[in-house]
N, C-alpha and C positions, 0 to 999 in steps of 0.2 A: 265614737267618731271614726275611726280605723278603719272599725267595719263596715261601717255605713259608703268611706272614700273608695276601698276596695271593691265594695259592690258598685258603686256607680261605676267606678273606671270598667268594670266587665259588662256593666250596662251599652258604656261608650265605645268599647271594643266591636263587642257585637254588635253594634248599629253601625259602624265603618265597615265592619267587613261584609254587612250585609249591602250596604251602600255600594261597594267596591265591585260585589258580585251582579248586582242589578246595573250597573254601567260597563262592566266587563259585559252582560248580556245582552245590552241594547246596543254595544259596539259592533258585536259577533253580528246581531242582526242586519244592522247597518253596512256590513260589508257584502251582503249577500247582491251580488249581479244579478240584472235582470234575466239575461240570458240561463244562468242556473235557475231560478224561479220559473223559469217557463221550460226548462229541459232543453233548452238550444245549446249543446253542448255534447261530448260525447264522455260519459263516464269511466268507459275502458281509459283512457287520458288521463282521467284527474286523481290526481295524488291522496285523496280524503278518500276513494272508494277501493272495494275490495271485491274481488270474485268468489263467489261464494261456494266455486269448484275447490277453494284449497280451504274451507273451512268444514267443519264435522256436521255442518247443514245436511239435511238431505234434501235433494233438489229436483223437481220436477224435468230439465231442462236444465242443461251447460250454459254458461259465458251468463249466468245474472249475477249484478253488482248491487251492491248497499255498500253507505257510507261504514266505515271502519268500523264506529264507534255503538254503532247501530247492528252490527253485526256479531260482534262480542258480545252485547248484553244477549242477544238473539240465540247467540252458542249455548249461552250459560242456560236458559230457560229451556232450553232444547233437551238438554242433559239433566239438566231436574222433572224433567215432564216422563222421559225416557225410565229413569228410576222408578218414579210411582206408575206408569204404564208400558212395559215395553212392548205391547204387541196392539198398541193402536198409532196408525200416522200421523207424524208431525212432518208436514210436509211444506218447503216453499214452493210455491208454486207461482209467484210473479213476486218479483222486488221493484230495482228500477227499470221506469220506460221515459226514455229520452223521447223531444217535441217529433221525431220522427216516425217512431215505434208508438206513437199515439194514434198519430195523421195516420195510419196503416190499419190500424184498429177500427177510427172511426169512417173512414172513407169506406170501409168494408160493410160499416152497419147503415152508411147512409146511402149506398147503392143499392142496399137489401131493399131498404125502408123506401125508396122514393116510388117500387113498382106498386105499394099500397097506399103512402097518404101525398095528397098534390101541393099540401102545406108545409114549408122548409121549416118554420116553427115549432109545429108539430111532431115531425121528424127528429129535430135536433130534443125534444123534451121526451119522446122515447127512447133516443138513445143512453140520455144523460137518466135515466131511472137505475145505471148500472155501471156506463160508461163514461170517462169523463170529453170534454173539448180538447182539444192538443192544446197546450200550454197553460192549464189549467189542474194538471193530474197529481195529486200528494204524490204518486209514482215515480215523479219528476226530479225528487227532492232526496232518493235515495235513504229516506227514513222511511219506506212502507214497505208492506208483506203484504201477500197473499197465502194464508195460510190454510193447507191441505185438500180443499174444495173450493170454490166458489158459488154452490149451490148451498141456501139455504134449508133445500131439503133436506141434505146430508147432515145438517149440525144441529135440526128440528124433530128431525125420525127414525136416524140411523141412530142404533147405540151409541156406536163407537162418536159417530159425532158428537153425540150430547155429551157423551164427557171430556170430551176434548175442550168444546166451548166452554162451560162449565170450569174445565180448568184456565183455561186463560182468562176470562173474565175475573178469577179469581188471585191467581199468579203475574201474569202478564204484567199489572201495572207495578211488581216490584221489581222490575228488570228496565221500567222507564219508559215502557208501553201502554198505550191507549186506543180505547175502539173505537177510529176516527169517524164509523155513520153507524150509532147506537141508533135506538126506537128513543121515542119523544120528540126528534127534532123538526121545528116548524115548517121546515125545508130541502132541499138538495136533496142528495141519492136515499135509494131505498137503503135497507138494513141491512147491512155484511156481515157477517159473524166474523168473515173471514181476515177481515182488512182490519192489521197493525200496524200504528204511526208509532214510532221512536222520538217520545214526547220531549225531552232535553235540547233535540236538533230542529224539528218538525215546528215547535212553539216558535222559533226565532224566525223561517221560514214564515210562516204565516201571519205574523208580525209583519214581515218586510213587505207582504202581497199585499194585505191589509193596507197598509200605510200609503202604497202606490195608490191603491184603489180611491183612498180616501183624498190623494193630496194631485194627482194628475192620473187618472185613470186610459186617459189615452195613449200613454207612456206600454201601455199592454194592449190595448185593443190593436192600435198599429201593426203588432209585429204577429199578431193572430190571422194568418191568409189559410186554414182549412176550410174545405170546402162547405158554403154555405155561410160562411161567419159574416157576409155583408148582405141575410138574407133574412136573420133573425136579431132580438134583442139580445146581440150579444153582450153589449155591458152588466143588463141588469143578470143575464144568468151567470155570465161570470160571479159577480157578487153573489148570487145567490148560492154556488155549487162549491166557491172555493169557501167560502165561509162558514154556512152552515155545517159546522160539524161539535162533536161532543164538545162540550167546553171543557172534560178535561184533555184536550188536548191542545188548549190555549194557554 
């Protein structure tokens, strides 16, 4: 009988503390501002992010930021990847982009695009095969990467690429990282080899976007004034670009 008390109390333990952790998580989520969920903020400012000039990253480009926590695990895989290959790139090459550094991006691809198609629908869903909407971007959220390339050719044909891919597909998700636009899914962006979410952080985050979307959706379309956003279905692509992605990164 001793044994059987002692095991249930470990039974009960671990179902509290697992209880404790799943309302610690949904709290975290719960705190997250709109304004951070859409990048209306400046992350040089915020005390959770880090420049990734004073970290052992190597970096395409000065002054980009990820969250602290998200950067640490990112060192670590860095430096094991380095070990078993030192002479192929690990390279960041985009972290976070704030609602500004979006609108900059995208304004640049929809002036391209407007000399060829007369459909702002159209436009907006070429762009989005690669690019996201401003306040729309995992970029936003200071758990993503671009890592080494952003061509799939590179990570498809190049040696050096394919073992790189290869290894992070492989490594990556023990450091808390996930391939936020794998192959299989019904929808949203094409295939990035390149693009890692910081699954611990990123989960709560899209939890909270999710939850708007699902409970007052206009609570985000409002504060979305990029150009063209009262030209196209933007509700329904929002749902469709922020959501669709690997489920393990839910």
């Amino acid at each position: 009988m001793k044994g059987k008390s002692t095991k249930l109390k470990t039974i009960l333990c671990l179902i509290q503390s697992l209880t404790l952790l799943l309302c610690s998580t949904a709290t975290m989520a719960q705190t997250i501002s709109l304004n951070k969920l859409t990048g209306q903020f400046d992350e040089k400012k915020d005390k959770d992010f880090i420049t990734l000039d004073s970290t052992e990253l190597p970096v395409n480009k000065k002054g980009m930021y990820l969250q602290k926590e998200a950067a640490e695990q990112l060192v670590k895989a860095f430096k094991d990847f380095k070990k078993e290959y030192p002479n192929i790139p690990f390279i960041v090459v985009s972290a976070t982009r704030n609602y500004t550094y979006q609108s900059g991006i995208w304004q640049r691809k929809w002036d391209a695009l407007s000399a060829k198609f007369n459909d702002p629908q159209k436009i907006a869903e070429e762009i989005l095969k690669y690019s996201s909407m401003p306040g729309t971007s995992r970029h936003h959220w200071g758990t993503d990467v671009d890592i080494t390339s952003v061509s799939s050719e590179y990570f498809r044909n190049d040696p050096k690429g394919i073992i790189l891919y290869k290894w992070l597909q492989a490594n990556l998700p023990k450091y808390g990282f996930c391939q936020a636009f794998n192959s299989g899914r019904s929808g949203g962006y094409q295939l990035e080899e390149w693009h890692w979410s910081y699954q611990p952080i990123s989960s709560q985050y899209i939890a909270q976007y999710k939850s708007i979307l699902e409970r007052d959706p206009d609570a985000i379309m409002r504060i979305l004034n990029f150009t063209g956003h009262d030209k196209i279905k933007l509700e329904s692509l929002v749902k469709e670009y922020v959501l669709t992605v690997n489920a393990d990164c839910y």
